[in-house]
Every structure is written in C-alpha cells, then in structure tokens.
C-alpha positions as CSV (number, residue, x, y, z in Angstrom):
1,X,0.2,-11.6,7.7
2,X,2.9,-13.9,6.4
3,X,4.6,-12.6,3.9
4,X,4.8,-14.3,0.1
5,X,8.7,-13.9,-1.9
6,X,8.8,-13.6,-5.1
7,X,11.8,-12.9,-7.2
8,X,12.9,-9.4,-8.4
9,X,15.4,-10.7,-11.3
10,X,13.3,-8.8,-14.1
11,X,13.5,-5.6,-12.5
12,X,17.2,-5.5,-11.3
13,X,18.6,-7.2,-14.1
14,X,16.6,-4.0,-16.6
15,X,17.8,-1.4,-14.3
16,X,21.5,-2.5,-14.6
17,X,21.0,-2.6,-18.6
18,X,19.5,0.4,-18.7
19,X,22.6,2.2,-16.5
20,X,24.9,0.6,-19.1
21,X,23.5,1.9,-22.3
22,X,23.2,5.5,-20.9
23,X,19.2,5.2,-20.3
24,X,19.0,4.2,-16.6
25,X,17.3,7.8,-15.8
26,X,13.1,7.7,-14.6
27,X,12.1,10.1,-17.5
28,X,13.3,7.5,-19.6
29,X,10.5,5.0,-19.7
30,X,6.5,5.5,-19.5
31,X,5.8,6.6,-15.6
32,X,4.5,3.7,-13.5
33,X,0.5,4.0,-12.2
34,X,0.3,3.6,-9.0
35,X,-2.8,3.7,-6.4
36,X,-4.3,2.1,-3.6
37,X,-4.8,-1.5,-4.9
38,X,-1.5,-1.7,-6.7
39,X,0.6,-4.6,-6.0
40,X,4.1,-4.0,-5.4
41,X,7.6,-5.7,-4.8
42,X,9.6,-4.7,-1.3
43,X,13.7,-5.8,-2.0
44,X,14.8,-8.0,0.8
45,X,18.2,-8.6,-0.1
46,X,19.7,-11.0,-2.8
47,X,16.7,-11.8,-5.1
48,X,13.8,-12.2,-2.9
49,X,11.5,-9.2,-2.2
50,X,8.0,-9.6,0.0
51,X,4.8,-9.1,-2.1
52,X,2.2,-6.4,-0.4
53,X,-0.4,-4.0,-1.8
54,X,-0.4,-0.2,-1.5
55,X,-3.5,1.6,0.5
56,X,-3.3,4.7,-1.1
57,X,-0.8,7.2,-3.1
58,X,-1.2,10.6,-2.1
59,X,0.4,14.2,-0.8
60,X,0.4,16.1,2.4
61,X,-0.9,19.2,2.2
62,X,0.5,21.1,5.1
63,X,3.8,21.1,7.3
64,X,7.5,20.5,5.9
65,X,6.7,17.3,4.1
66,X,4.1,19.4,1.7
67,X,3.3,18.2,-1.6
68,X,5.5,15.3,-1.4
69,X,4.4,12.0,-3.0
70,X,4.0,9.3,-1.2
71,X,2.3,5.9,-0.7
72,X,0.9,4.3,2.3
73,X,1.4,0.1,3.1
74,X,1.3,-2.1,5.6
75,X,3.8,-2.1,8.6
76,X,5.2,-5.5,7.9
77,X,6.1,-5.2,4.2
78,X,9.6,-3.9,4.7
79,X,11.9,-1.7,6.8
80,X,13.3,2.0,5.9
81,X,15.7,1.5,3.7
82,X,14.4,-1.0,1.5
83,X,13.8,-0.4,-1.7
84,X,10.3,-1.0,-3.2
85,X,9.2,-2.1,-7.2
86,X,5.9,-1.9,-8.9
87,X,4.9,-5.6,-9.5
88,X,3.3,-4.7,-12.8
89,X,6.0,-3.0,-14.3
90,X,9.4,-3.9,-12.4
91,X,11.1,-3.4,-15.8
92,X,10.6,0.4,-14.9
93,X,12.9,0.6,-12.0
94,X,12.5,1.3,-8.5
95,X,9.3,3.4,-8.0
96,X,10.6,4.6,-4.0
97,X,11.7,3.7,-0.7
98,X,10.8,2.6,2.5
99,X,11.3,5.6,4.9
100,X,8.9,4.8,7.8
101,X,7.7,1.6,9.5
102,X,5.9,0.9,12.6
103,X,5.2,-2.0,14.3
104,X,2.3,-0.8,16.9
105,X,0.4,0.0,14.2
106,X,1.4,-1.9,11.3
107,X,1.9,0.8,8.9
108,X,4.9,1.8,6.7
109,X,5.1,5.1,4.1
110,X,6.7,5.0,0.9
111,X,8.5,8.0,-0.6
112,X,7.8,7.9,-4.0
113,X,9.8,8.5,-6.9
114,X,9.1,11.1,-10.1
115,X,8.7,8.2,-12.2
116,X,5.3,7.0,-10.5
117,X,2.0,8.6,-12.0
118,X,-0.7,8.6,-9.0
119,X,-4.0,6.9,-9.9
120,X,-7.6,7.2,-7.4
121,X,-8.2,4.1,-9.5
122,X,-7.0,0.4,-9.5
123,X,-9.2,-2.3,-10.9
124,X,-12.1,-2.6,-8.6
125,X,-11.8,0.2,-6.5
126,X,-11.9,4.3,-6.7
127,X,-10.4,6.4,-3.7
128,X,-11.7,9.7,-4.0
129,X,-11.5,10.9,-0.2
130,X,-11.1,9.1,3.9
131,X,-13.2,8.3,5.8
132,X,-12.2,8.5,10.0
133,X,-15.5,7.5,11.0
134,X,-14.9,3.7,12.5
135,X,-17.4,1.2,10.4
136,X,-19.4,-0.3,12.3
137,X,-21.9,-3.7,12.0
138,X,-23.4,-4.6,9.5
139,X,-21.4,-2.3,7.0
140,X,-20.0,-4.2,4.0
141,X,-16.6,-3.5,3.8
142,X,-14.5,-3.9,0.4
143,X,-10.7,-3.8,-0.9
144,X,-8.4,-4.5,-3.5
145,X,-5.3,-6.4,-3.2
146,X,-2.7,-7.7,-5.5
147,X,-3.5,-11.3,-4.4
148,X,-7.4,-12.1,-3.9
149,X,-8.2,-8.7,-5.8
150,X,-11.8,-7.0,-5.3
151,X,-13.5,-9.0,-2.3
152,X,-16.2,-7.5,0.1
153,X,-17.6,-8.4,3.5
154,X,-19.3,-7.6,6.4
155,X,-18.1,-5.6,9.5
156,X,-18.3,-7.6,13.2
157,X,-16.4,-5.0,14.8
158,X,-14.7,-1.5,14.9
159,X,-12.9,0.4,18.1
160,X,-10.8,3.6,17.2
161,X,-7.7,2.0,16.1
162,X,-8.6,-0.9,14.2
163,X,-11.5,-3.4,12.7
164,X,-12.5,-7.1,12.0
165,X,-14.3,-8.2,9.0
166,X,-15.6,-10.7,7.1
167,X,-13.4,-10.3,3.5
168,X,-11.2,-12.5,1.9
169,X,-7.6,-11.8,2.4
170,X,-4.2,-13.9,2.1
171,X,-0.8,-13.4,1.9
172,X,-0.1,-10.4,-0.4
173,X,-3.1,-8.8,0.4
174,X,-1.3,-6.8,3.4
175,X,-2.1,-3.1,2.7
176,X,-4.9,-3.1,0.9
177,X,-7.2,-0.4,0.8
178,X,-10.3,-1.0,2.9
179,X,-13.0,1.3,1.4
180,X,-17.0,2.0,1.4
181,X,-17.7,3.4,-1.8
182,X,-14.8,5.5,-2.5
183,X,-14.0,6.0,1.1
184,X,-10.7,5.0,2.3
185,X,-11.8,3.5,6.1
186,X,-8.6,1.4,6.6
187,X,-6.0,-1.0,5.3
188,X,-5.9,-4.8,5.5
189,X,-2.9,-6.0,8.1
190,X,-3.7,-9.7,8.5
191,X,-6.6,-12.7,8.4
192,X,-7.2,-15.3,11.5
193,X,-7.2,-18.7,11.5
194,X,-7.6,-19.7,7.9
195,X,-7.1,-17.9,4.9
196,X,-10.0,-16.1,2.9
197,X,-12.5,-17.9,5.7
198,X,-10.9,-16.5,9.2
199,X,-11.8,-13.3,9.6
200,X,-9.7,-10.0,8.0
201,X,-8.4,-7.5,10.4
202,X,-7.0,-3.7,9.9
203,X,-5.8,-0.7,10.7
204,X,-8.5,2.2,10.3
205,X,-8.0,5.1,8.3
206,X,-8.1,7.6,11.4
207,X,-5.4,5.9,13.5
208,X,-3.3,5.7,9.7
209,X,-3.6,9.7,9.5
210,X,-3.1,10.5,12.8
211,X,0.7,8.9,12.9
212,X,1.3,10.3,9.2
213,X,0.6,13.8,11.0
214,X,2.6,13.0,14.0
215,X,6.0,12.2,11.8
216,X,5.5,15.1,9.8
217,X,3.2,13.9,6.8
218,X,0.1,16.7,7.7
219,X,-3.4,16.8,6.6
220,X,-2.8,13.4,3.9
221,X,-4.8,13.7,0.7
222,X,-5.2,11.3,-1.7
223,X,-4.2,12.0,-4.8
C-alpha cells in the first residue's frame, strides 16, 4: 500500500523544547496509549514521516527477548532505524523504534519505549487473544485503522500465509489489526485496484508469529 506523509513538526519541535528546559525525559508527560488500531507516525528524514496503523502491542513471553514491549506493523511502514511517533499525541515524544522489517512478509516490530501504556482496546476494536486458524469464506472480517477506522467484510480467500477480503482500506490503513471478535487473525498490508472497493489483502496472524519466534520474539502475547 502506498504510503501517505504527513508532517512531524509538532512532535520534533516539543521534544527539542522539552530537552532545553530540563523536561525532555518520558516520565515527564502522561504515557502514550497504544494498541492495535492506533495510528502512528514513522520519521523518514527531514519533516516527512509515513502514516500506518499498529496491529497489536504486546510481550514475548519466552526466549531472550522476554517481557519486552513491543508493537507489531506493517513491513512497508519504515526500516530499522527509524524512529516512530504516536499520531495522537506526537507532543509526547518518540514512543520507539523500528528494529525489524521484512519485506517477504510485510511485517516490521517496534521496540517500544517506557513511555507507551499498552491498551487491548482502540476505538472499535478489543484484542484479547490470536487466532492462527486461517479464515475462511464467508467469515466477516473486521479492523481498525487510523485512516478508514472500524470497517468489516467478508473473507473470499485464506492460504497459510496470507488472505483477501472484502474491507475497506486505503493508504494509512497498512497494519491494521484484522480481528473476529477479539481475535487477532491478521494485519492489513494493501487493497487492489481501487481504494475501499478493490479487495483488502493481509498477512495472517500465524505466519506474523511464526517470524516474531524465529528472530527471537517467542510465544507473542498481547498485552
């Protein structure tokens, strides 16, 4: 999916006031709620950053990466290295960092900062657990993005790796969580053809854990 840029002033220009007054430090301000569905801001250099949508926020629970706090996008929204702000509140600094992205499968993991407060909850959707299972027809499918917000659909295909679907997604909607109920199945990576009327295609949830477990992020939970 082509990605929208916005402009990041707000958020660089606080950060830089804050450092100058002595107040610069993440305990400083309220902690930032973040969740599958929140919209976020992913720096590209100068003051353009690419506007995507996280698919979950949550901790591995085995292996050397335990307990850490991180956040699961799409592939495309940025590269290690880059730094990532909350949309909704890019007056509160950065919220983490890009530290993994790959291209095969169009997914990307954020490490998160101690400034971010994890939420199962964002607007229209509740992630309370995943789902590996691939959906199949006629399940209706649903996400929240940071673009189109809560839209639903119905499910024309799944394989093990990824599925197509008939939701409304444009740009900024990359990364979205793709849930039935308050099942994580997938994450929206891109829409054919024509915008909110091609259809939306993803990766699925079991193919997302299965490379966080293979660089080192074991047995994801949400948060």
């Amino acid at each position: 999916m082509r990605m929208k840029k916005l402009t990041v002033l707000l958020a660089v220009v606080a950060a830089g006031l804050l450092s100058l007054v002595g107040l610069g430090t993440a305990d400083a301000a309220p902690k930032v709620p973040l969740g599958g569905g929140s919209g976020i801001l992913v720096l590209k250099g100068g003051n353009s950053a690419a506007a995507c949508t996280v698919t979950t926020v949550g901790r591995p629970t085995s292996g050397a990466r335990k307990g850490q706090l991180i956040a699961v996008t799409a592939g495309h929204c940025g590269k290690p290295g880059q730094r990532v702000f909350s949309e909704n509140f890019q007056s509160r600094g950065q919220i983490g960092t890009i530290v993994y992205s790959a291209s095969d499968i169009d997914v990307a993991v954020i490490a998160l900062n101690s400034n971010v407060a994890p939420t199962r909850t964002v607007r229209g959707v509740t992630i309370r657990k995943v789902n590996t299972a691939p959906v199949q027809f006629p399940t209706i499918l649903c996400k929240e993005g940071r673009t189109t917000g809560n839209t639903c659909g119905v499910t024309w295909f799944s394989d093990g790796d990824s599925h197509f679907s008939q939701m409304c997604v444009i740009e900024g909607d990359s990364g979205s969580p793709v849930v039935v109920g308050d099942q994580l199945v997938g994450m929206v990576n891109a829409y054919y053809f024509v915008s909110c009327l091609g259809p939306e295609t993803g990766t699925n949830a079991k193919t997302i854990l299965n490379r966080l477990n293979k660089i080192g992020y074991n047995n994801f939970k949400p948060v």
